[in-house]
MOPAC internal coordinates of N, CA, C and O (Angstrom, degrees):
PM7 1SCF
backbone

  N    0.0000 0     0.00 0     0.00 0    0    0    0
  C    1.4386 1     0.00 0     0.00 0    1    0    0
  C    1.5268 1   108.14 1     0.00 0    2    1    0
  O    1.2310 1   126.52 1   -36.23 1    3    2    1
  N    1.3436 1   105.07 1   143.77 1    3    2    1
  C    1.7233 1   102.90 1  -176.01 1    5    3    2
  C    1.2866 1    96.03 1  -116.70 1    6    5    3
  O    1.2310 1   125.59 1   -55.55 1    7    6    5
  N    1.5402 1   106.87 1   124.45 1    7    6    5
  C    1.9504 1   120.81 1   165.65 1    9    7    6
  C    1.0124 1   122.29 1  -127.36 1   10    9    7
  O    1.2310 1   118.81 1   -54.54 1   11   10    9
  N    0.8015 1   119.88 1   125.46 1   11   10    9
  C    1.6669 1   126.87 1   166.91 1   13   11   10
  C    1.8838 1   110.67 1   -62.53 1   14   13   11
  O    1.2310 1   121.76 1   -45.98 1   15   14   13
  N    1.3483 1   114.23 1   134.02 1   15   14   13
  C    1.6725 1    99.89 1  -164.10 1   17   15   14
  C    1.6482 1   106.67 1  -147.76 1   18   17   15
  O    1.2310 1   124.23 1   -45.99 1   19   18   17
  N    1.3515 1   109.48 1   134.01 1   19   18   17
  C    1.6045 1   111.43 1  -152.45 1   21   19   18
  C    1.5325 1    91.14 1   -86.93 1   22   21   19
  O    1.2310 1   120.88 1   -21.90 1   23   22   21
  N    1.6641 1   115.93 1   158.10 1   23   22   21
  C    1.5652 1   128.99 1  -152.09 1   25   23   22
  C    1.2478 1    94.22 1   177.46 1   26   25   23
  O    1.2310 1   116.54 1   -38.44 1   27   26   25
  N    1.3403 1   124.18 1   141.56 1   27   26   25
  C    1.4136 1   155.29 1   177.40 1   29   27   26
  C    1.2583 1   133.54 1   -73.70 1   30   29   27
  O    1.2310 1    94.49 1   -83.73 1   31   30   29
  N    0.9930 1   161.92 1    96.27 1   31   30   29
  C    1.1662 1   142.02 1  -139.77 1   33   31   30
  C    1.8927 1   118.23 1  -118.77 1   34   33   31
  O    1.2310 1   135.02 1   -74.85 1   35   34   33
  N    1.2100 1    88.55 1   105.15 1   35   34   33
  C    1.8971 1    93.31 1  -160.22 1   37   35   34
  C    1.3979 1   101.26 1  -106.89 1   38   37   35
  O    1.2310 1   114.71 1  -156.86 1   39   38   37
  N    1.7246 1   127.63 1    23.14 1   39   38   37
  C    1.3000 1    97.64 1   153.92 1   41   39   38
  C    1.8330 1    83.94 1  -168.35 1   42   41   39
  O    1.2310 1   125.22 1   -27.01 1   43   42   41
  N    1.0375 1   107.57 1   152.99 1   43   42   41
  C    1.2820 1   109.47 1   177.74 1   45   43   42
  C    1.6700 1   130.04 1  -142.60 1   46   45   43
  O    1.2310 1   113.95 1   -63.23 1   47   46   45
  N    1.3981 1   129.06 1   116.77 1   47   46   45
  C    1.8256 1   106.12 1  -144.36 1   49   47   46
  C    1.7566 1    80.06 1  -144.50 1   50   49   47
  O    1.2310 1   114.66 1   -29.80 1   51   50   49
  N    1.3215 1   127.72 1   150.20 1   51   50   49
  C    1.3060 1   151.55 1   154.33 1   53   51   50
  C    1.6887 1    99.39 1   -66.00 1   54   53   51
  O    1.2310 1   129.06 1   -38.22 1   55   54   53
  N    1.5277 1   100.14 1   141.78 1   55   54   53
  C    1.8080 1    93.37 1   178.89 1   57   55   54
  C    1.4067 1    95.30 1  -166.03 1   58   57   55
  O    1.2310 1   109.98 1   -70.47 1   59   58   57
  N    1.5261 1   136.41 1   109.53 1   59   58   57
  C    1.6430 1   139.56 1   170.62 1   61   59   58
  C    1.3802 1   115.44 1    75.06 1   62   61   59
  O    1.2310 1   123.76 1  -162.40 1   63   62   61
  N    1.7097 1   110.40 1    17.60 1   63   62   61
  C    1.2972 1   134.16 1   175.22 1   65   63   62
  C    1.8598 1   113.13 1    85.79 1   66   65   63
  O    1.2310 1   132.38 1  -135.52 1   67   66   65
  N    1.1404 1    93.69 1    44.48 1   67   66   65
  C    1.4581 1   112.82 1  -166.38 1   69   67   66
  C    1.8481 1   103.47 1  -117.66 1   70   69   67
  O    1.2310 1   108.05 1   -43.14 1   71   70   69
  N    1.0420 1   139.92 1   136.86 1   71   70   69
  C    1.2689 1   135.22 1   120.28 1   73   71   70
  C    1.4212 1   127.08 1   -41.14 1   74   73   71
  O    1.2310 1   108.13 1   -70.17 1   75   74   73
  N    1.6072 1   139.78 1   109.83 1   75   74   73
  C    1.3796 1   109.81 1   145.11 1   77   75   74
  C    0.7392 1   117.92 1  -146.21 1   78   77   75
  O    1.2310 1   105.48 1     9.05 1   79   78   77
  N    1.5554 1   144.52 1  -170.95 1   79   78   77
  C    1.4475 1   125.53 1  -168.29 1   81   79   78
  C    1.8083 1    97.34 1  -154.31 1   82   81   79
  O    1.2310 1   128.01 1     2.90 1   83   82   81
  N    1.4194 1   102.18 1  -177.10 1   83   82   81
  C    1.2576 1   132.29 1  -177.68 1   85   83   82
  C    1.6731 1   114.06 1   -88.18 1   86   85   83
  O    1.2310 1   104.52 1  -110.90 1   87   86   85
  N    1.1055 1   146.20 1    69.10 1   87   86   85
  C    1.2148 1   123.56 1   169.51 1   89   87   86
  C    1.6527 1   123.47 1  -116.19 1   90   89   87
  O    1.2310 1   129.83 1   -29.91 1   91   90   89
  N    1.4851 1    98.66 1   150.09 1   91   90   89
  C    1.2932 1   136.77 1  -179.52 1   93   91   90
  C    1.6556 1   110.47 1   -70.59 1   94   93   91
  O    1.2310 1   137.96 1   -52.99 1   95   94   93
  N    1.0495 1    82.81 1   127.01 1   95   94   93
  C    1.9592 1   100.18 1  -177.64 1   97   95   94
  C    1.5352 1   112.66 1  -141.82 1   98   97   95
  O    1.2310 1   123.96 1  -112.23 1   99   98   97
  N    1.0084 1   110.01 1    67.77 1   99   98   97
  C    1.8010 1   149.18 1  -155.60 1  101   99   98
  C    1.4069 1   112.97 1     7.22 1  102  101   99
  O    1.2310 1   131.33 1  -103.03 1  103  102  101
  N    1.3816 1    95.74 1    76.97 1  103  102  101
  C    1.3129 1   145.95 1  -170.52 1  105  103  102
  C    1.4779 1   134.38 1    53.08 1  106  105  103
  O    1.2310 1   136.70 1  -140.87 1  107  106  105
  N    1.4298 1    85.26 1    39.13 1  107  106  105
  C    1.6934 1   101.30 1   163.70 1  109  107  106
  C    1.6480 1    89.91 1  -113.35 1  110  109  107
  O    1.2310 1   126.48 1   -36.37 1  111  110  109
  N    1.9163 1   105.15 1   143.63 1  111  110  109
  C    1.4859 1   118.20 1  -163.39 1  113  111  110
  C    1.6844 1    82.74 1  -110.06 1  114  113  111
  O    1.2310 1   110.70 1   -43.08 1  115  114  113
  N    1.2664 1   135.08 1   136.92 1  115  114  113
  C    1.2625 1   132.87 1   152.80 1  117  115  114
  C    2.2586 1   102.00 1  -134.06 1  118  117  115
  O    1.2310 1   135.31 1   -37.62 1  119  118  117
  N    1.1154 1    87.98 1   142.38 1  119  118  117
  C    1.6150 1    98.58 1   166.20 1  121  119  118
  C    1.4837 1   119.21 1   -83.40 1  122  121  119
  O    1.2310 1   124.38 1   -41.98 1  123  122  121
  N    1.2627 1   109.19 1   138.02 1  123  122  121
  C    1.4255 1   134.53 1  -155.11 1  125  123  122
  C    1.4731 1   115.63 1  -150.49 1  126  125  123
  O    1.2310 1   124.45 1   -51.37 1  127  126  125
  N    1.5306 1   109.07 1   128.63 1  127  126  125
  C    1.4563 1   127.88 1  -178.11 1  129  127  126
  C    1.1722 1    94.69 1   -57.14 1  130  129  127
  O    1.2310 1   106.45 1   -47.52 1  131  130  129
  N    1.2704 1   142.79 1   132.48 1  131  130  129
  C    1.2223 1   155.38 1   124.17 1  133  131  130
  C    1.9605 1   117.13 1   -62.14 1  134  133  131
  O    1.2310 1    91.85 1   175.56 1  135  134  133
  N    1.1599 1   165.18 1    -4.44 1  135  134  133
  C    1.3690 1   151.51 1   -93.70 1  137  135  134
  C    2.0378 1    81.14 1  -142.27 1  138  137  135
  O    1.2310 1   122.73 1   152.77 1  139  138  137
  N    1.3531 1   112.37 1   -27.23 1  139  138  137
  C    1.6149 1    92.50 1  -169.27 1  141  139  138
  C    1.8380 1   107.37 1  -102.91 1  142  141  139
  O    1.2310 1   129.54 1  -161.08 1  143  142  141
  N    1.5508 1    99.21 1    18.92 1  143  142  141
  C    1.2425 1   108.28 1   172.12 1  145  143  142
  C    1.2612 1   121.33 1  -140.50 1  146  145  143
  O    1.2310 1   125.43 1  -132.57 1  147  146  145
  N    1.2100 1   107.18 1    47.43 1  147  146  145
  C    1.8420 1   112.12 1  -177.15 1  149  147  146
  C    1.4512 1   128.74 1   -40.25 1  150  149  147
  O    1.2310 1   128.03 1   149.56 1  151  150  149
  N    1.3898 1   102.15 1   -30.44 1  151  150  149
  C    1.5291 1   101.53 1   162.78 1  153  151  150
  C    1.1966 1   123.63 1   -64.54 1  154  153  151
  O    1.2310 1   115.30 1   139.23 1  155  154  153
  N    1.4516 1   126.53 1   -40.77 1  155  154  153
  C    1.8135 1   130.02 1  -169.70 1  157  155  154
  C    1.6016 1   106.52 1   -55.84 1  158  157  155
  O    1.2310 1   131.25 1   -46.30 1  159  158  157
  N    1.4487 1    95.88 1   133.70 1  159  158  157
  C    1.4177 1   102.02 1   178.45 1  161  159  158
  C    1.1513 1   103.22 1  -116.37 1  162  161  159
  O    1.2310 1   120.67 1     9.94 1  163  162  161
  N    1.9056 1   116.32 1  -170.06 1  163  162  161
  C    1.3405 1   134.54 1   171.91 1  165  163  162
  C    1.8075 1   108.66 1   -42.76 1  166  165  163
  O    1.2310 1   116.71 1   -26.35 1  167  166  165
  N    1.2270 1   123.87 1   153.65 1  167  166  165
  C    1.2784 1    94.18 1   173.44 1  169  167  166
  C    1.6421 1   139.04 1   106.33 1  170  169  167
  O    1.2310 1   128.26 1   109.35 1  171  170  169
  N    1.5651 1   101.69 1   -70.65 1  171  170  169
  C    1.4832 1   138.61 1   135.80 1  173  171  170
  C    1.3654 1   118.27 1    -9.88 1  174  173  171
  O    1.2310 1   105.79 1   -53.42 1  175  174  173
  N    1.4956 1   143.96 1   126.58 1  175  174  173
  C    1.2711 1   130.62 1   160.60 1  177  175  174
  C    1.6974 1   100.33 1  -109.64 1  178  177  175
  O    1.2310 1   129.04 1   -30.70 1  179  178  177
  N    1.4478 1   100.18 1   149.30 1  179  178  177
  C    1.1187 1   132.50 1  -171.19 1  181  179  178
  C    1.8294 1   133.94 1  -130.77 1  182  181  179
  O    1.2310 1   120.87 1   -43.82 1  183  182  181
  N    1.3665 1   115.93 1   136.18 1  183  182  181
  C    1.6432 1   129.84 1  -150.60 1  185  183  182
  C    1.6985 1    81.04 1   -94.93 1  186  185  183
  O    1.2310 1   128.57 1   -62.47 1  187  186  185
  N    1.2656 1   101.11 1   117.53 1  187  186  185
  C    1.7980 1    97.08 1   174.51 1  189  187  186
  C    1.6660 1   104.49 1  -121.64 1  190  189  187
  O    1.2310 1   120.75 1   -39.44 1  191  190  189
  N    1.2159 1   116.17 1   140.56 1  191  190  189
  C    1.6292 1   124.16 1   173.30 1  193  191  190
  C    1.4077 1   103.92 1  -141.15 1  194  193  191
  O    1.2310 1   119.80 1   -54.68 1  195  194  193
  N    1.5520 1   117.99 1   125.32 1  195  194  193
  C    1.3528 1   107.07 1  -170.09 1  197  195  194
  C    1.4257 1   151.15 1    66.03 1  198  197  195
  O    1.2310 1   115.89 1   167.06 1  199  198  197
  N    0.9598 1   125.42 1   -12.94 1  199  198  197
  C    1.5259 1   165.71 1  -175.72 1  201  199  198
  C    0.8879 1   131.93 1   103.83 1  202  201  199
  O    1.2310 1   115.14 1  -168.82 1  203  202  201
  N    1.3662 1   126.82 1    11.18 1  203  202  201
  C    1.7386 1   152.44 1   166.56 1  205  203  202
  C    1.5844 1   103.94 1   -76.66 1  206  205  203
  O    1.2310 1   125.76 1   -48.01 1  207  206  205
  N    1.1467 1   106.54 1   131.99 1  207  206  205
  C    1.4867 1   126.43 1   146.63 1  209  207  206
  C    1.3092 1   122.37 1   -88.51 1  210  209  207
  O    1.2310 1   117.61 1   -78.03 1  211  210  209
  N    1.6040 1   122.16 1   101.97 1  211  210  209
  C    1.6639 1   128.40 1  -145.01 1  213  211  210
  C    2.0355 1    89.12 1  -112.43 1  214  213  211
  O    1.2310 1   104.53 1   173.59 1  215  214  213
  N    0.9673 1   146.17 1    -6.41 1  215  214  213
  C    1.7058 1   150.05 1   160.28 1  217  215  214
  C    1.4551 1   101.94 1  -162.86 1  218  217  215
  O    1.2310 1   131.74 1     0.40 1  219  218  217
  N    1.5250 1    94.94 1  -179.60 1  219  218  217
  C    1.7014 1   127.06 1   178.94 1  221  219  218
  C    1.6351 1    81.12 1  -102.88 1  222  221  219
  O    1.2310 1   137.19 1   -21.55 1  223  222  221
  N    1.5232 1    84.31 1   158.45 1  223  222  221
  C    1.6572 1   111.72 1   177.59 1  225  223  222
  C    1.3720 1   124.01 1  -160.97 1  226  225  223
  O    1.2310 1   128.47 1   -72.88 1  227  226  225
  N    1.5244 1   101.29 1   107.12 1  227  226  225
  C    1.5275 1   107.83 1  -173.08 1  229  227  226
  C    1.4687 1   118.97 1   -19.86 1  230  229  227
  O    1.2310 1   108.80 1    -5.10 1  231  230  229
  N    1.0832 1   138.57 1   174.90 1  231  230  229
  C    1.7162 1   134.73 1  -175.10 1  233  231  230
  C    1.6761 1    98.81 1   -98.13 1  234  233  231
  O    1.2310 1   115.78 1   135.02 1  235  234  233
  N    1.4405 1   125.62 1   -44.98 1  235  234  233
  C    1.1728 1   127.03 1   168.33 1  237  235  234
  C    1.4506 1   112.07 1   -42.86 1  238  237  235
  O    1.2310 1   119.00 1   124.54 1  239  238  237
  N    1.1115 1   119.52 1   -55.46 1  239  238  237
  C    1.5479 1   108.07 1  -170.84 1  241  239  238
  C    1.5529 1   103.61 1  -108.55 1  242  241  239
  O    1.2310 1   107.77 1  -153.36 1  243  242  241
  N    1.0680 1   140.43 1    26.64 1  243  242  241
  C    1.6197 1   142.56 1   129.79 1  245  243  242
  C    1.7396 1    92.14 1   -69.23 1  246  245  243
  O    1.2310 1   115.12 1   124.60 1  247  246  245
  N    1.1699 1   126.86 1   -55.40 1  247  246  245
  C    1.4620 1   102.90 1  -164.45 1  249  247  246
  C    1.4450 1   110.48 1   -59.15 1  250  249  247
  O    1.2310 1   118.47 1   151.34 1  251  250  249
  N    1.0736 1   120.51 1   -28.66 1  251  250  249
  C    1.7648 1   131.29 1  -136.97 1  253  251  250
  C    1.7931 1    80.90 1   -94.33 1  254  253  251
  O    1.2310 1   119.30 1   128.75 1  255  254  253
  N    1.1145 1   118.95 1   -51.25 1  255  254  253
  C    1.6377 1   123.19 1  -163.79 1  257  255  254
  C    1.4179 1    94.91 1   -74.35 1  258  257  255
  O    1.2310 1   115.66 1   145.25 1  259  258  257
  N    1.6674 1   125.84 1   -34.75 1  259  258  257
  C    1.4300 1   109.07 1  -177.81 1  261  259  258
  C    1.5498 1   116.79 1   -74.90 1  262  261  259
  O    1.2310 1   125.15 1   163.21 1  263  262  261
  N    0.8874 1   107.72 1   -16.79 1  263  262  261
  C    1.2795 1   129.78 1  -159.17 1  265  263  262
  C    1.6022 1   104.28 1   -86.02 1  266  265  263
  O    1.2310 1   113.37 1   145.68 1  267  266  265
  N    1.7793 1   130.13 1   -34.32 1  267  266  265
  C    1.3535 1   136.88 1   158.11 1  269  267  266
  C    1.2343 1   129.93 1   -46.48 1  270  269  267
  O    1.2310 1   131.42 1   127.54 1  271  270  269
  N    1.8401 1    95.56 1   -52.46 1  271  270  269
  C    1.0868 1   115.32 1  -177.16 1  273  271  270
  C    1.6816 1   112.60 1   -77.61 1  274  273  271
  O    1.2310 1   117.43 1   148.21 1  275  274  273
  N    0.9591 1   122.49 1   -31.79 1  275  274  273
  C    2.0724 1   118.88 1   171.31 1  277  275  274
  C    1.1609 1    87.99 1   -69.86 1  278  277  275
  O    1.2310 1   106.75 1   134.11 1  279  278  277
  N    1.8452 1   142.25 1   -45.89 1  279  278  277
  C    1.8515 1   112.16 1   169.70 1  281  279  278
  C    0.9640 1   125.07 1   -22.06 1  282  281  279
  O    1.2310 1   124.05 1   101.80 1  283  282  281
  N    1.3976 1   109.83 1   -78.20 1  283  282  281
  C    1.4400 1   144.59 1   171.21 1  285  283  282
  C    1.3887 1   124.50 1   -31.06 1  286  285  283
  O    1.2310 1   127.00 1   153.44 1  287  286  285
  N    1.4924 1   104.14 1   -26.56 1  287  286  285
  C    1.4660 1   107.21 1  -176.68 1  289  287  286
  C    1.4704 1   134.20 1    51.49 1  290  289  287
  O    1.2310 1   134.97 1  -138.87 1  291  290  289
  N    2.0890 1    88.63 1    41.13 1  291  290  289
  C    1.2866 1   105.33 1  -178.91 1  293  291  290
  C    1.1918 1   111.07 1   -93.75 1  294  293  291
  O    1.2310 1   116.91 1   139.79 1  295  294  293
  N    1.5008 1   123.48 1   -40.21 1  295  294  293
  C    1.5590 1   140.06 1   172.89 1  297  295  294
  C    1.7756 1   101.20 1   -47.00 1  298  297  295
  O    1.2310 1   121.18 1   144.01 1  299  298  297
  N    1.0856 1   115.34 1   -35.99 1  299  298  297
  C    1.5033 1   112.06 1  -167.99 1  301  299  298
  C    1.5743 1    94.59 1   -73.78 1  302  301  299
  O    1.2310 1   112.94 1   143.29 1  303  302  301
  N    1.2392 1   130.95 1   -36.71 1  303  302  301
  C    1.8426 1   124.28 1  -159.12 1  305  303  302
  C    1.3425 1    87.99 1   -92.41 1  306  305  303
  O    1.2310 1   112.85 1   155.14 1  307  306  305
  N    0.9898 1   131.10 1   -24.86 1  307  306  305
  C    1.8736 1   129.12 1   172.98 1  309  307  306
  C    1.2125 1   117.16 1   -69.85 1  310  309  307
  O    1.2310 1   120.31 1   165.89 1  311  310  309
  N    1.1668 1   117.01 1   -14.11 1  311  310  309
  C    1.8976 1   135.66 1  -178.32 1  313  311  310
  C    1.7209 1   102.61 1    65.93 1  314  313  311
  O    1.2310 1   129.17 1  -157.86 1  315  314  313
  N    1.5213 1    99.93 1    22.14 1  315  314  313
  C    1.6953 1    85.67 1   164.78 1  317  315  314
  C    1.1996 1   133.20 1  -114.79 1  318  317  315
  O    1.2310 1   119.26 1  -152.37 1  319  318  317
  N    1.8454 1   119.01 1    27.63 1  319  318  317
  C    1.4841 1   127.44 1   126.21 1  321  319  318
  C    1.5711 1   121.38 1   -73.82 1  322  321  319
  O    1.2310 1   123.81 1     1.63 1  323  322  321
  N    1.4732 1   110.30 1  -178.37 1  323  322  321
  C    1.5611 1   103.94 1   151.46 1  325  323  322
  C    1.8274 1    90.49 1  -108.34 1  326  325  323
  O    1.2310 1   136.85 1   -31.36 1  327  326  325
  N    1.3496 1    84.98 1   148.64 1  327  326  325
  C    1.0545 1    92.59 1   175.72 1  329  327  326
  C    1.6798 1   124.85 1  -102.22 1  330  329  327
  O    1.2310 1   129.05 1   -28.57 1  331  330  329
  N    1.2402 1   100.18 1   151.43 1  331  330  329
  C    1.8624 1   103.49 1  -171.45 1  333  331  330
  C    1.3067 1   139.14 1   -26.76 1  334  333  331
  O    1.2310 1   113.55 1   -63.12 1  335  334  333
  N    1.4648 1   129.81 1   116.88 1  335  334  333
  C    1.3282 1   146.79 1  -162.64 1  337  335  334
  C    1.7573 1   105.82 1    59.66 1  338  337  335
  O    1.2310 1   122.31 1  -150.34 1  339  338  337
  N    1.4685 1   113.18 1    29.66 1  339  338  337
  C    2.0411 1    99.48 1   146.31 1  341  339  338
  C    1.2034 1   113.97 1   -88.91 1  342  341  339
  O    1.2310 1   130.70 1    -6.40 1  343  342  341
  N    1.0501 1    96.96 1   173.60 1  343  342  341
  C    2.0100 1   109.13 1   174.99 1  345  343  342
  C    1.1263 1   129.84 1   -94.39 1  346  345  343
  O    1.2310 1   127.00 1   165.04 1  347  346  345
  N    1.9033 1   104.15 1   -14.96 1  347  346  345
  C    1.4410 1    98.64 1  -175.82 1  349  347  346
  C    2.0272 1    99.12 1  -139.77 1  350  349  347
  O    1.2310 1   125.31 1    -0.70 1  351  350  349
  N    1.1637 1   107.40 1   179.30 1  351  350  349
  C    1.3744 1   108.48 1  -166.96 1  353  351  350
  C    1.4941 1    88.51 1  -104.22 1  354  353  351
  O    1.2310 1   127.42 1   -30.31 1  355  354  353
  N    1.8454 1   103.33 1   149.69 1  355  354  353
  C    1.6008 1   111.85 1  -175.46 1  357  355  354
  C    1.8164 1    99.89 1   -84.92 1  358  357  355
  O    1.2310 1   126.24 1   -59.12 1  359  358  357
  N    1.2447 1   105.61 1   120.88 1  359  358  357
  C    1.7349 1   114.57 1   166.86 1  361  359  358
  C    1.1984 1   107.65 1  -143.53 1  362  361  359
  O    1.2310 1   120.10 1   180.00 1  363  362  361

């Protein structure tokens, strides 16, 4: 299944003439193209598909959309929960 999936963005650095950044996907850290959102900063929530960050996204509805999808138990087949009875979070 292909989703686009809202994530946080807590660090953000230029690298081989690239944008990319750090984001948080409730509290799994994966790296992510930043380049089609030059404005998004630290801070910032962000629509990720693939390792692209494709818009900005209010914090209200990054929560609300992350929040469907761990219903759904889509975040879990994406490996961006941990999933039930581990010890540590996947990063």
């Amino acid at each position: 299944m292909c989703l686009a999936i809202p994530g946080k963005i807590v660090e953000k650095q230029e690298r081989d003439g690239a944008t990319l950044g750090r984001v948080d996907f409730g509290g799994v850290i994966r790296e992510v193209h930043l380049d089609f959102v030059p404005e998004a900063e630290v801070g910032d929530y962000v629509i990720v598909h693939v390792g692209f960050a494709l818009s900005r996204l209010n914090p209200e509805e990054a929560e609300r959309t992350f929040q469907l999808l761990q219903e759904m138990g889509v975040l879990e087949e994406e490996g961006l929960v941990t999933p039930p009875g581990s010890d540590h979070p996947q990063n």
